[in-house]
GUKEMI-274073 format. One record per atom (N, C-alpha, C): atom name; x, z, y; residue number from 0. Coordinates in steps of 0.1 Angstrom, whole numbers, plus 5000, padded with zeros to 4 digits. Atoms other than C-alpha are relative to their C-alpha. Last residue first. Layout:
 atomo east   up north num
    CA    X    Z     Y NUM
...
//
This chain:
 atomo east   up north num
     N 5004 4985  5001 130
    CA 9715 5909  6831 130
     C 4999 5006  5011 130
     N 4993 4997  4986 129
    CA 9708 5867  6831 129
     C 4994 5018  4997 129
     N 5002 4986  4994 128
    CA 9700 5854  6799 128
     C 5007 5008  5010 128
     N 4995 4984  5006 127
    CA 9715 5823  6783 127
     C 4994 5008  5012 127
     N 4996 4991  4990 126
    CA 9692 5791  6785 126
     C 5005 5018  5001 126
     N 4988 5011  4997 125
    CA 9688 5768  6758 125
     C 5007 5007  5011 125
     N 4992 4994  5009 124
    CA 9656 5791  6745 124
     C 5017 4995  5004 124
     N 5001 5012  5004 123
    CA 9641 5791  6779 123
     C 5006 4999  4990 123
     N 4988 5004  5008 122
    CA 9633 5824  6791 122
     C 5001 4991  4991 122
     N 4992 5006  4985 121
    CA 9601 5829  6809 121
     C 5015 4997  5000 121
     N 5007 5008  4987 120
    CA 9587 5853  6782 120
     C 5011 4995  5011 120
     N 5001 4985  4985 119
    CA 9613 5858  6755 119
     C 4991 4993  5007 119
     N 5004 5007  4988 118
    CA 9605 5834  6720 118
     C 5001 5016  5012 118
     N 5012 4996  4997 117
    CA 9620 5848  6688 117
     C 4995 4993  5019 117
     N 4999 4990  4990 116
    CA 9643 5827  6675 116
     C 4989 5004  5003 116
     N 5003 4985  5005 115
    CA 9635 5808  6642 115
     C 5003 5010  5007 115
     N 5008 4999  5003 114
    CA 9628 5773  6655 114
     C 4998 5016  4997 114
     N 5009 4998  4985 113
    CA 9659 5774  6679 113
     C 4982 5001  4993 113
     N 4999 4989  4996 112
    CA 9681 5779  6642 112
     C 4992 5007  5010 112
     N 5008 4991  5009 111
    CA 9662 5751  6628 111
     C 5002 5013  5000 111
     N 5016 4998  5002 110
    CA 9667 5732  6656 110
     C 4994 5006  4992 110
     N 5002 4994  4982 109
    CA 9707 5739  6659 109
     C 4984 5001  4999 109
     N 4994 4987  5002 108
    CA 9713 5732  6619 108
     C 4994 5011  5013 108
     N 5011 4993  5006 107
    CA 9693 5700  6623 107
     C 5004 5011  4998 107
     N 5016 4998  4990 106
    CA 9714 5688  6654 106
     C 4989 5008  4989 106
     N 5002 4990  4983 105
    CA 9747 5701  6638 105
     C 4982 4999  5006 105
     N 5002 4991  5007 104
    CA 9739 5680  6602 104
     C 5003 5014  5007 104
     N 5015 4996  5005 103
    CA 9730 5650  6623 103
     C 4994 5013  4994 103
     N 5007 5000  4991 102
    CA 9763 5653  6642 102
     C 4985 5002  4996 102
     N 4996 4987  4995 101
    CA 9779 5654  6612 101
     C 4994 5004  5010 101
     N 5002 4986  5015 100
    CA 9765 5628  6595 100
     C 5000 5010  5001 100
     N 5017 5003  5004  99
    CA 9768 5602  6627  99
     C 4993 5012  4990  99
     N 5002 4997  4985  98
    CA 9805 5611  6627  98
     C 4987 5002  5004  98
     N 4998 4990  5004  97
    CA 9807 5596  6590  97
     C 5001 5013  5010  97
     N 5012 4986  5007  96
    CA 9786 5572  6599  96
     C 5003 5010  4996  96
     N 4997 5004  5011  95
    CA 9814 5559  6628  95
     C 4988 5007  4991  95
     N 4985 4993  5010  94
    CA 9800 5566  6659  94
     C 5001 4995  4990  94
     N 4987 5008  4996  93
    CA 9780 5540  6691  93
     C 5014 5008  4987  93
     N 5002 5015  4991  92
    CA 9737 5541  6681  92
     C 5022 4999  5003  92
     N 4991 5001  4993  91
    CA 9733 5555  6653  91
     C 5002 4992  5006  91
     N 4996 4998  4991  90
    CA 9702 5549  6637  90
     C 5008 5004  5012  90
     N 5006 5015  4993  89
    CA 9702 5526  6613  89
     C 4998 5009  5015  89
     N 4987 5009  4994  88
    CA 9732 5552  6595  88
     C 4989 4987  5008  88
     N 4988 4997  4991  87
    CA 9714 5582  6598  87
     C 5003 4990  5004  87
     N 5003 4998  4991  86
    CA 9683 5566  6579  86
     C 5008 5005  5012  86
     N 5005 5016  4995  85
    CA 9704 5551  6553  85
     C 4993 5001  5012  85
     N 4986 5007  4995  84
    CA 9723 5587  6550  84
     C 4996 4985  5002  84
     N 4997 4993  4990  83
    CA 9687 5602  6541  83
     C 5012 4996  5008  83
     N 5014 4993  4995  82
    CA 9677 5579  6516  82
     C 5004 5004  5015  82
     N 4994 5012  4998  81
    CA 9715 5579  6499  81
     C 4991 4991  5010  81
     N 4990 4997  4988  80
    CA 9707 5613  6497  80
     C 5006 4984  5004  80
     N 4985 5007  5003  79
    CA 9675 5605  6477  79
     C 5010 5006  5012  79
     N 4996 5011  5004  78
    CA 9646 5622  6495  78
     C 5015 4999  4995  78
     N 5002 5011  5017  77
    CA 9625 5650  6487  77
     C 5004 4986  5004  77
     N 5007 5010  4992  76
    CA 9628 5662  6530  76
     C 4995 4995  4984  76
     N 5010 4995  4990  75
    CA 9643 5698  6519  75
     C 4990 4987  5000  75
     N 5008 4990  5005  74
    CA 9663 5680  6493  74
     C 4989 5007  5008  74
     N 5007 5009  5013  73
    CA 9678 5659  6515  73
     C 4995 5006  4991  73
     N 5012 5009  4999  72
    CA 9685 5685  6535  72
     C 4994 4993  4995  72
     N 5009 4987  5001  71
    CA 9705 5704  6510  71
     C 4988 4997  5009  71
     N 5007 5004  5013  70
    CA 9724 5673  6505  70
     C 4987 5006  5002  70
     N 5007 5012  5004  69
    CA 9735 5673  6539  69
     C 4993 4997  4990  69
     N 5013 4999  4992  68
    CA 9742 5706  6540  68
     C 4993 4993  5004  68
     N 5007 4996  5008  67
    CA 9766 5701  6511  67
     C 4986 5005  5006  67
     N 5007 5003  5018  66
    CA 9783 5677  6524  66
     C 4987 5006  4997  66
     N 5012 5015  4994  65
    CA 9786 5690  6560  65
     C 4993 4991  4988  65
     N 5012 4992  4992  64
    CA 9800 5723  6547  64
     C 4991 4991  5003  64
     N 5008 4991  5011  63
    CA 9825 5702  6520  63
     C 4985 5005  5007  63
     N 4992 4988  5010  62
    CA 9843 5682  6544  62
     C 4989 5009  4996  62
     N 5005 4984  4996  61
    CA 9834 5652  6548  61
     C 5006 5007  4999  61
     N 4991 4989  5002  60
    CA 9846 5615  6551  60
     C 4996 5010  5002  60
     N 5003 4996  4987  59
    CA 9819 5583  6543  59
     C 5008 5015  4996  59
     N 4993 4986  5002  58
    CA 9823 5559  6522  58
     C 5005 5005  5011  58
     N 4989 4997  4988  57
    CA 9803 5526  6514  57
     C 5001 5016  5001  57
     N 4988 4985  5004  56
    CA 9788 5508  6488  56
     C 5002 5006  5015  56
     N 4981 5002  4992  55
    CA 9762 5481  6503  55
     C 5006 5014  4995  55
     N 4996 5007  5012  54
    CA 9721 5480  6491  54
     C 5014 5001  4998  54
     N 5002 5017  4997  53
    CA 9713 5496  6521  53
     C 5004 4985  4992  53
     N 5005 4997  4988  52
    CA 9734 5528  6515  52
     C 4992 4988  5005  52
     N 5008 5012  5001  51
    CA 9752 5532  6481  51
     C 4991 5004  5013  51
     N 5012 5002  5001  50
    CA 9775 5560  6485  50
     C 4992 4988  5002  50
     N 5001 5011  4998  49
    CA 9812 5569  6481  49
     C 4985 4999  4994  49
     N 5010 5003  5013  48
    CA 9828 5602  6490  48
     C 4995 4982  5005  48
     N 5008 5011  5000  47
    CA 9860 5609  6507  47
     C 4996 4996  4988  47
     N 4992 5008  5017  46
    CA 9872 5647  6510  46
     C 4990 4985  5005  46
     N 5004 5014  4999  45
    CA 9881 5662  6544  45
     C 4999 4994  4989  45
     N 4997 5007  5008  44
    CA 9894 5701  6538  44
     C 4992 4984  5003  44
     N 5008 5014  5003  43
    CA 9892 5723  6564  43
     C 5005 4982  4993  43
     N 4993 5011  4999  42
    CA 9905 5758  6566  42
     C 4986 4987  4995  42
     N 5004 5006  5012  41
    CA 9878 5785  6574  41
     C 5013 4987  5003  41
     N 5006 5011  4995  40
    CA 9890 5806  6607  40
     C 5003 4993  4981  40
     N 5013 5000  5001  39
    CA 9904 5837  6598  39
     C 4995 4990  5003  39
     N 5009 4997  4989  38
    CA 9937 5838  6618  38
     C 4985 5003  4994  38
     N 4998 4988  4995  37
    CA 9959 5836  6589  37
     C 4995 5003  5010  37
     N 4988 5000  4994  36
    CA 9940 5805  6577  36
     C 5002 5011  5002  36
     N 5003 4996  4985  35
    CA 9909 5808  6554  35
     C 5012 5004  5006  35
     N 4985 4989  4992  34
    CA 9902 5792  6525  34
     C 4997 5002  5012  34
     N 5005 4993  4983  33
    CA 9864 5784  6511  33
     C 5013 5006  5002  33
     N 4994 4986  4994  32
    CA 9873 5763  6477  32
     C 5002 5006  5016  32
     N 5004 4994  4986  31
    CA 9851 5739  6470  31
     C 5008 5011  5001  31
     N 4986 5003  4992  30
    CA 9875 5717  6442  30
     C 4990 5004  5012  30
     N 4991 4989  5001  29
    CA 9861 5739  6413  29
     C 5011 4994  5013  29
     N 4990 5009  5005  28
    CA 9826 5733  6423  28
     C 5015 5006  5001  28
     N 4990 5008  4990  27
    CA 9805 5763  6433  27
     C 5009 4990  4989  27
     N 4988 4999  5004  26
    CA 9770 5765  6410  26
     C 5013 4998  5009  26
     N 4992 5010  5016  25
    CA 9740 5759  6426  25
     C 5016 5013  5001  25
     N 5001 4994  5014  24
    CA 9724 5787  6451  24
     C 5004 4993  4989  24
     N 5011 5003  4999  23
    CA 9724 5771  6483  23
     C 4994 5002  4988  23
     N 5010 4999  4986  22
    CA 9754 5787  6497  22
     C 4986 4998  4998  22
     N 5007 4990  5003  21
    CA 9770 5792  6462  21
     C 4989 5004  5010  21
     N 4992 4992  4993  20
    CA 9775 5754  6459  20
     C 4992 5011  5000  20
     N 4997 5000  4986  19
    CA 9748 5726  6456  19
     C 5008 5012  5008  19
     N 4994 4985  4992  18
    CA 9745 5722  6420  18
     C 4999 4995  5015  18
     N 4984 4995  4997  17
    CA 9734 5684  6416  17
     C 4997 5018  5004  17
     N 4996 4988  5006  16
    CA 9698 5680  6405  16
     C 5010 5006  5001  16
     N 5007 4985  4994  15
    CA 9692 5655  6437  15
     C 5004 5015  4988  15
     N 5011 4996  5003  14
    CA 9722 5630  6427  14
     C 4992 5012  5002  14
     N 5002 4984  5008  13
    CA 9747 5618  6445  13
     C 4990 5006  4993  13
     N 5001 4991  4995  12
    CA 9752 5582  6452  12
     C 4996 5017  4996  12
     N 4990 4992  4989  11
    CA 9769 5556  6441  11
     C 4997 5014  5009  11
     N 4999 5009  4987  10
    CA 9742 5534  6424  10
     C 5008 5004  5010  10
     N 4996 5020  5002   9
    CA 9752 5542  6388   9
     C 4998 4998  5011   9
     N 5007 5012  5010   8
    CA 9751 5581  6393   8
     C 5003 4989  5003   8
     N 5015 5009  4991   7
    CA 9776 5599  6417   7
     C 4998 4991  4985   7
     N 5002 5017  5001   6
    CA 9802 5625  6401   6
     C 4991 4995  5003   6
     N 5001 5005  4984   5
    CA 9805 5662  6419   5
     C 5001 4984  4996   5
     N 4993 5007  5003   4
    CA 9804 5676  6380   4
     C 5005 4992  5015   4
     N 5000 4993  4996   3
    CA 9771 5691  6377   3
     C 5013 4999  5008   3
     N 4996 4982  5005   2
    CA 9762 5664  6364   2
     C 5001 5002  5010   2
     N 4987 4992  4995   1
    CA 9750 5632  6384   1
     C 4998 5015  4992   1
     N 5004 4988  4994   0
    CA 9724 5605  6369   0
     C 5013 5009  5001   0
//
């Protein structure tokens, strides 16, 4: 099982009690650190993790935001994260899974933002507003 500690239990993959950063209320780890270029813009760090997926090791490149909003799904849904990244990875159809992960964790980010707008009559949510 995974402390607190960003280590993967015996089958490689992360475990659900894990902290999950200050975003989702865990604990921040001491290698999240949120910089931010002289412009403001978040720097971006790529770390490589390693997860059991289909019986098979394998390792996939994030950076922290997509990590942890990955997990955070997984959690949402009560599955394993190794669960949820097995389902990513049978359905991609042409990216790498670490590409596939990200994209996953955009499209559920985007739907769950389009869930919580308010609806205008005769305005399409997808569609910007004409003044």
């Amino acid at each position: 099982m995974a402390d607190n500690s960003g280590r993967s239990n015996a089958n490689g993959s992360q475990a659900h009690g894990q902290a999950h950063g200050p975003a989702y209320g865990g604990e921040p780890h001491c290698d999240q650190k949120s910089e931010k270029s002289s412009d403001g813009h978040l720097k971006s760090r790529v770390i490589k993790r390693s997860l059991v997926v289909g019986g098979h090791k394998t390792s996939v490149s994030l950076e922290d935001v997509f990590w942890n909003a990955l997990r955070s799904i997984a959690h949402e849904r009560h599955l394993h994260l190794s669960e949820l990244v097995g389902s990513i990875d049978s359905e991609r159809q042409h990216c790498n899974l670490s590409s596939a992960i990200r994209l996953f964790v955009f499209e559920h980010l985007r739907d769950t933002h389009r869930q919580s707008e308010p609806r205008h009559a005769g305005v399409e949510p997808s569609m910007p507003r004409r003044s």
